[in-house]
C-alpha positions as CSV (number, residue, x, y, z in Angstrom):
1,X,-84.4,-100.8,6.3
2,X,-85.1,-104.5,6.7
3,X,-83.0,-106.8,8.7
4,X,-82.7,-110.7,8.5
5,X,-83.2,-113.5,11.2
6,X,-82.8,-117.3,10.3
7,X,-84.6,-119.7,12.2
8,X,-85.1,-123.7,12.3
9,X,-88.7,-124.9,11.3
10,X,-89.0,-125.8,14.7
11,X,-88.1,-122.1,16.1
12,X,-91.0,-121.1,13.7
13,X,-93.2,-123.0,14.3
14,X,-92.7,-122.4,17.8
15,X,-92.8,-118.9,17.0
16,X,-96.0,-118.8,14.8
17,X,-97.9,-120.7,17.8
18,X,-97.0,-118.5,20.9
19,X,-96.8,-115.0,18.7
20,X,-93.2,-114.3,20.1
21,X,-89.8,-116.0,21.2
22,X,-86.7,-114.9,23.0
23,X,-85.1,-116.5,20.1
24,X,-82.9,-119.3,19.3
25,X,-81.0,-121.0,21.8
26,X,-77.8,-118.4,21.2
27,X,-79.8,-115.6,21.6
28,X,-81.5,-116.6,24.8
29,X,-78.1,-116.8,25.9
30,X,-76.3,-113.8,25.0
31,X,-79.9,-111.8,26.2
32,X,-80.9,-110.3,22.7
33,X,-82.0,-111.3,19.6
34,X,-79.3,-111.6,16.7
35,X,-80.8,-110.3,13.3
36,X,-78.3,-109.3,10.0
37,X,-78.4,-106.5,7.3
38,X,-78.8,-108.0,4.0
39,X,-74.9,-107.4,3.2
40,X,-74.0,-109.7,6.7
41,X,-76.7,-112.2,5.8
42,X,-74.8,-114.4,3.7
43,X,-71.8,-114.4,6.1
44,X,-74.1,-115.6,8.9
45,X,-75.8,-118.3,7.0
46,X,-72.6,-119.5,5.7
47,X,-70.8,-119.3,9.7
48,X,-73.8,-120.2,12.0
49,X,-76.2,-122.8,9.2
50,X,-73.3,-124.2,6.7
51,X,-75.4,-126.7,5.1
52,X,-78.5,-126.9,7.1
53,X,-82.0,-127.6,5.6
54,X,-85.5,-126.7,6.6
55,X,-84.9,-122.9,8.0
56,X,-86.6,-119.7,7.3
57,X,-85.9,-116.3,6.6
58,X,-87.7,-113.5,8.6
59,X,-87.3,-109.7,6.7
60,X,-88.4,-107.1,10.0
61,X,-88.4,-103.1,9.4
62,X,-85.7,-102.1,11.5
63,X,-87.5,-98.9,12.4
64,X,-90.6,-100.5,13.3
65,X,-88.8,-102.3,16.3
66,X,-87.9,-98.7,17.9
67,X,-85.5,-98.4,20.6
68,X,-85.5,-102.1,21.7
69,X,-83.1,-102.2,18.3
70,X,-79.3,-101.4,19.1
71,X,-76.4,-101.6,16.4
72,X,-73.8,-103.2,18.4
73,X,-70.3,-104.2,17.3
74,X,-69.4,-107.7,16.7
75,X,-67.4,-109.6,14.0
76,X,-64.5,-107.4,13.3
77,X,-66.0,-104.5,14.4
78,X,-69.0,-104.6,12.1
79,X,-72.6,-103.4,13.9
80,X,-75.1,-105.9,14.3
81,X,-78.5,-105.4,14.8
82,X,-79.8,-107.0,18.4
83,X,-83.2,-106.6,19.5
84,X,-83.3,-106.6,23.7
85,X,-87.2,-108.0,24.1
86,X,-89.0,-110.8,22.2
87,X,-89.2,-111.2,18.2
88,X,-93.2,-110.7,18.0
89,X,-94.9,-112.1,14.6
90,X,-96.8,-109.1,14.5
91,X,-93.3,-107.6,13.9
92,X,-92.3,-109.6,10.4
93,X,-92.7,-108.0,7.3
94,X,-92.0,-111.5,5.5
95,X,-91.1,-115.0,6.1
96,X,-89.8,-117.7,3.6
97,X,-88.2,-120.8,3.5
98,X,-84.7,-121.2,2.6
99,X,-83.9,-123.4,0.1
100,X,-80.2,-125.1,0.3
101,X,-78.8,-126.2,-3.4
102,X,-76.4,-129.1,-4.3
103,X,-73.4,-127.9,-2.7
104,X,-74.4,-126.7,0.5
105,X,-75.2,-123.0,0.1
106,X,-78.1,-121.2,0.9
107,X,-79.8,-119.3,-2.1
108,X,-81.2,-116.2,-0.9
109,X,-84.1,-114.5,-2.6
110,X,-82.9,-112.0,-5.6
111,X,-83.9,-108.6,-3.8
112,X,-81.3,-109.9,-0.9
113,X,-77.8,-108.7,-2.8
């Protein structure tokens, strides 16, 4: 199963350079990494990057990341993938920008539903 993480240009860049991160600066806060299933992506673009430009989309096996993966709760109950130690490039399957159109919204690529 893949899960989702959305980062600034600078966060990946940053990330590219050193080979890992704690994250963004929410996630070095709360002391995990925040990731989304494709069917809470959406929700989280739209809540935590309404309108935002230049940010990427990271696709990571959830598997791969063994037990330094747990599904905790969070919005209404729903579990959330959180990842307690860095997010290591070795680690993503697949990274692309994410392209904004006219009105704002994020347009996710097709195999995302």
């Amino acid at each position: 199963m893949l899960i989702y993480k959305i980062l600034t240009a600078p966060q990946w860049d940053e990330l590219r350079r050193l080979g890992q991160t704690d994250g963004a600066p929410v996630d070095v806060a709360d002391g995990f990494v925040h990731f989304s299933t494709a069917a809470q992506l959406r929700e989280t673009a739209a809540r935590h990057f309404a309108g935002q430009q230049d940010l990427w989309l990271l696709s990571l096996d959830a598997d791969a990341l063994g037990p330094a993966l747990r599904w905790e709760p969070s919005r209404g109950g729903a579990l959330f993938p959180h990842l307690y130690a860095p997010l290591r490039l070795a680690d993503i399957v697949a990274a692309e920008a994410l392209a904004v159109d006219a009105d704002g919204r994020h347009q996710f690529p097709e195999e995302i539903p």
